[in-house]
C-alpha positions as CSV (number, residue, x, y, z in Angstrom):
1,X,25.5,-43.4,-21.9
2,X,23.1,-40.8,-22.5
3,X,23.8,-37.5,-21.0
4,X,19.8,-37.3,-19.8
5,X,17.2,-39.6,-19.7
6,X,13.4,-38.1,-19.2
7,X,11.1,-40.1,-18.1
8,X,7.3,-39.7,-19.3
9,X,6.1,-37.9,-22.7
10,X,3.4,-35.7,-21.8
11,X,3.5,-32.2,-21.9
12,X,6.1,-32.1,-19.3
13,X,8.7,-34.2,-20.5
14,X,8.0,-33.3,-24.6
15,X,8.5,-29.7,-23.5
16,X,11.7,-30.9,-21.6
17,X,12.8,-32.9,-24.2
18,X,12.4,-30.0,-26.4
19,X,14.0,-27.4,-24.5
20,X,16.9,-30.0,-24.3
21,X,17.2,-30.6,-27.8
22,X,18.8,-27.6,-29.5
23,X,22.0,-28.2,-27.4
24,X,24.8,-31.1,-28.3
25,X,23.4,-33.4,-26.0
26,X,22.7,-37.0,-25.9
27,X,19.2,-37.2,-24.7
28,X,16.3,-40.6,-25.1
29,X,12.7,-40.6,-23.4
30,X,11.5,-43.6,-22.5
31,X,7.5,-43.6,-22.7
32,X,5.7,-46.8,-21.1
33,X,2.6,-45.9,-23.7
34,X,2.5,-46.5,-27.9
35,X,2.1,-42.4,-28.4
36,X,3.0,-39.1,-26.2
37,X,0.5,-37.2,-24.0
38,X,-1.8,-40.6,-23.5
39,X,-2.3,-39.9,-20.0
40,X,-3.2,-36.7,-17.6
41,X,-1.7,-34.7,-20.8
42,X,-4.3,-35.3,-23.0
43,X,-7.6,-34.8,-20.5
44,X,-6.8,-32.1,-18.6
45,X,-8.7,-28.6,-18.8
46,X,-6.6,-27.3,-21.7
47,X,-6.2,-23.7,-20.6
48,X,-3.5,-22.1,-20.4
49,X,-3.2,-20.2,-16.8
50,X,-2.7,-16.6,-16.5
51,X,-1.1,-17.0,-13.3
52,X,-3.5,-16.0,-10.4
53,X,-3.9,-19.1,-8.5
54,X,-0.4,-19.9,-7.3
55,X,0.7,-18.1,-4.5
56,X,3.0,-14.9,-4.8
57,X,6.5,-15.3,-4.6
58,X,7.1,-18.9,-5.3
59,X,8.5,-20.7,-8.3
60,X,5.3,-21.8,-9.7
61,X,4.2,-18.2,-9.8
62,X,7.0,-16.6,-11.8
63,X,6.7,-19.8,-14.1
64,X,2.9,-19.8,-14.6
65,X,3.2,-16.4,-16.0
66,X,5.9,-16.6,-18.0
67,X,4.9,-19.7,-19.7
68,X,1.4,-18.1,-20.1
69,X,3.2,-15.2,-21.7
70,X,5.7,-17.3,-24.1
71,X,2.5,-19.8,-25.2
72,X,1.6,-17.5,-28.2
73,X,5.2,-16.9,-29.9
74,X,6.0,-20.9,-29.1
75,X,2.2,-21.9,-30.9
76,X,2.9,-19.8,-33.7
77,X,6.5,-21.8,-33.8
78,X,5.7,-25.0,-33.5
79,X,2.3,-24.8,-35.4
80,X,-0.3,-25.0,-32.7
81,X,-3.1,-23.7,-32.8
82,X,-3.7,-21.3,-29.6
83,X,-6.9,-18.7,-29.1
84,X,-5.9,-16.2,-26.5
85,X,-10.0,-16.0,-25.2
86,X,-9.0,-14.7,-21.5
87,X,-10.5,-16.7,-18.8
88,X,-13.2,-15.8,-16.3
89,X,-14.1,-16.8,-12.5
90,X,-17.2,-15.9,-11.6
91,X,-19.2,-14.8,-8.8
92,X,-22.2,-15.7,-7.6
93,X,-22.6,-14.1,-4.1
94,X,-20.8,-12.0,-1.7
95,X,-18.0,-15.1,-0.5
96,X,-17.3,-15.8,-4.0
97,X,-16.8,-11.8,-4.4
98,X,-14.8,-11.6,-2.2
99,X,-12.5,-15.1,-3.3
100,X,-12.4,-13.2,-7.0
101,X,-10.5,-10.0,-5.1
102,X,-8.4,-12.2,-3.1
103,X,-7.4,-13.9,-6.7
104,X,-6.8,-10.5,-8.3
105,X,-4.5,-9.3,-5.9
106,X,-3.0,-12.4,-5.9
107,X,-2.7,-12.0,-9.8
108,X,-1.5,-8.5,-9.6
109,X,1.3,-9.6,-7.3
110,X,2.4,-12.4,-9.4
111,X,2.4,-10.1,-12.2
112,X,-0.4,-11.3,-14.7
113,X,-1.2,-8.8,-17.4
114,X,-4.5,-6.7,-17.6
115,X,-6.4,-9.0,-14.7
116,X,-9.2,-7.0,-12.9
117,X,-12.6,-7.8,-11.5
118,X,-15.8,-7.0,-13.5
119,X,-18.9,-6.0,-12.4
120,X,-22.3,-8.2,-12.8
121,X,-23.3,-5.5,-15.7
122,X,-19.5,-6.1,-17.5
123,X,-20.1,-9.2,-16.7
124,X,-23.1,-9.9,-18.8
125,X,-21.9,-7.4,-21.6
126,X,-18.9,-9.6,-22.4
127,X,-21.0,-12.7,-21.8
128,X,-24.4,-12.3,-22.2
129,X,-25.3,-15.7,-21.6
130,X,-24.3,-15.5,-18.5
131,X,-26.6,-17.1,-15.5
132,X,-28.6,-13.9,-14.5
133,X,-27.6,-14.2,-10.8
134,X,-23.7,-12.8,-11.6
135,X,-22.6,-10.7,-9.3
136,X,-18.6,-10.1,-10.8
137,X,-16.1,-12.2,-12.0
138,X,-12.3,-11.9,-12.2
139,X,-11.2,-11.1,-15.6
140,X,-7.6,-12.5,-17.0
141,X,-7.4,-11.7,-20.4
142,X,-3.7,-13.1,-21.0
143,X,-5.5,-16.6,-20.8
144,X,-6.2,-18.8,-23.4
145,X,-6.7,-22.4,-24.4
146,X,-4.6,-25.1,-26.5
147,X,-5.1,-28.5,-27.5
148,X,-3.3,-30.4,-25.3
149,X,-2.3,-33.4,-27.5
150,X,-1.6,-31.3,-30.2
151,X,1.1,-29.3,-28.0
152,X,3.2,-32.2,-26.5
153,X,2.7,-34.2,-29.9
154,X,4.4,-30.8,-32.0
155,X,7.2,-30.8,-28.8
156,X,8.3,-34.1,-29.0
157,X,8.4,-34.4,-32.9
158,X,10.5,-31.2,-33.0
159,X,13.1,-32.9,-30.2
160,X,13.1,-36.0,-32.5
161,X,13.9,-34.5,-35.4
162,X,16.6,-32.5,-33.4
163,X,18.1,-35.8,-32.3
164,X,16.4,-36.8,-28.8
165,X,15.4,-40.7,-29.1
166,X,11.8,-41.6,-28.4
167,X,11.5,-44.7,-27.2
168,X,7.4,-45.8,-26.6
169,X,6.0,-48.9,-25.0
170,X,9.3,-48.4,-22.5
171,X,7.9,-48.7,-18.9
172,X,10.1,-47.6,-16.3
173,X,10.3,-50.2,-13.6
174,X,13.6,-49.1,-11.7
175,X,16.3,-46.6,-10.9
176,X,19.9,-47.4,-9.5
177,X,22.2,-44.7,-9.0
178,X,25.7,-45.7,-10.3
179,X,29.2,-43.9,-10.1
180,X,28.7,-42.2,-13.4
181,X,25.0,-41.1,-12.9
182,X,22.1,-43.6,-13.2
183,X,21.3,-47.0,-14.5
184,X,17.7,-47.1,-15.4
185,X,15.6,-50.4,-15.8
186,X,12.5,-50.6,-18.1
187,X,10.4,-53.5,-19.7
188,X,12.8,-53.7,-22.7
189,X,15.8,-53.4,-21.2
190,X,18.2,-50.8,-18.9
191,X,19.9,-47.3,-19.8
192,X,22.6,-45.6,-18.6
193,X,22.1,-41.6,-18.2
194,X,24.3,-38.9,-15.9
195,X,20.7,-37.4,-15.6
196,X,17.6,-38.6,-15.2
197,X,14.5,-36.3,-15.4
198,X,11.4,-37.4,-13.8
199,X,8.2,-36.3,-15.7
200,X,6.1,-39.8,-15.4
201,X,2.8,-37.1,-13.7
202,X,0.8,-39.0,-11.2
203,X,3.5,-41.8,-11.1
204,X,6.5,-39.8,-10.1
C-alpha cells in the first residue's frame, strides 16, 4: 500500500510529488500519458503570477505570492531556467484605467512586491514599442516567465530519483474508498494508497 497516490503529472502533481519526496514516504503517480506535463501543463501562458488577480484574503492569494516569490531560489535549484521580466496590463482608455487601479490595490492587499501603475509616458519608456494609444498599465515587476515543460519535467525527475514511482500510460478509471484508505483502478491494474491526491486538471 502506498502511503499516497497522486493522480496526474503536470505541474501540479510533479510539484506535489516533489514536495512529497524528501520525507520517508511511500508515494507512485499514476499518469494516463507516455511523458509528464502533456496536457494543460505544457500550453498554458507560462508566466509566473505576481499575485494581483485573486481576490484578497483567500488561499489562492497568499499562495500566488508566495509561489511567485519562491520560483527563483527553486529554478536556480532544480536547474530551470526562469527570467524575472515583470509583467504588464495595460490600458487603453479610462475603464481599463480604472480596472488597472482596482488590480493594484488588489495586488497591494495581497502583498505583491513593488506593483504600481505607470503612466502612458512610463509606459512607453519601458516599452517603447508600445501601441501609441497607452494610456497606463499596471506594473508587477516580481513576475516572470518559465518553461512550463521544463518545470514539471525537472519536479518529477527529482521525486523519482528521491524514490516516488512514476508510473505513465496509467489512466485512472476509478476510485473505491476502502477501510485502510483507497483502492484505485487504472488501465493496468488497481493500487492501494491511504491518500489519494487528485491533480488530473480539467479531468478532476
Amino acid at each position: 500500500m502506498y502511503d499516497v497516490l497522486i493522480i496526474g503529472c503536470g505541474v501540479t502533481g510533479a510539484a506535489c510529488a516533489y514536495a512529497l519526496s524528501r520525507y520517508n514516504l511511500r508515494v507512485a503517480v499514476l499518469e494516463k500519458h507516455s511523458d509528464v506535463a502533456a496536457e494543460a501543463t505544457k500550453a498554458n501562458s507560462a508566466i509566473i503570477h505576481a499575485g494581483y488577480d485573486p481576490a484578497p484574503g483567500t488561499l489562492m492569494a497568499k499562495l500566488n505570492v508566495e509561489g511567485c516569490n519562491a520560483a527563483p531560489a527553486l529554478c536556480k535549484k532544480l536547474d530551470v531556467p526562469f527570467e524575472k521580466c515583470g509583467s504588464l496590463v495595460l490600458a487603453f482608455d479610462e475603464a481599463d484605467l480604472a480596472h488597472v487601479r482596482k488590480l493594484c490595490d488588489r495586488g497591494i492587499a495581497n502583498g505583491v512586491p513593488g506593483i504600481c501603475v505607470l503612466s502612458a509616458e512610463e509606459v512607453k519608456a519601458m516599452e517603447p514599442e508600445i501601441a501609441d494609444n497607452v494610456v497606463g498599465a499596471l506594473w508587477a515587476p516580481s513576475a516572470g516567465i518559465i518553461c512550463p515543460w521544463e518545470y514539471a519535467l525537472a519536479m518529477a525527475e527529482v521525486a523519482v530519483r528521491n524514490g516516488v514511482e512514476l508510473y505513465r500510460n496509467t489512466p485512472v478509471t476509478g476510485l473505491e474508498k476502502t477501510d485502510g484508505g483507497y483502492l484505485v483502478h487504472t488501465a493496468k491494474g488497481d493500487y492501494s494508497a491511504r491518500y489519494v491526491l487528485s491533480a488530473a486538471g480539467v479531468y478532476s
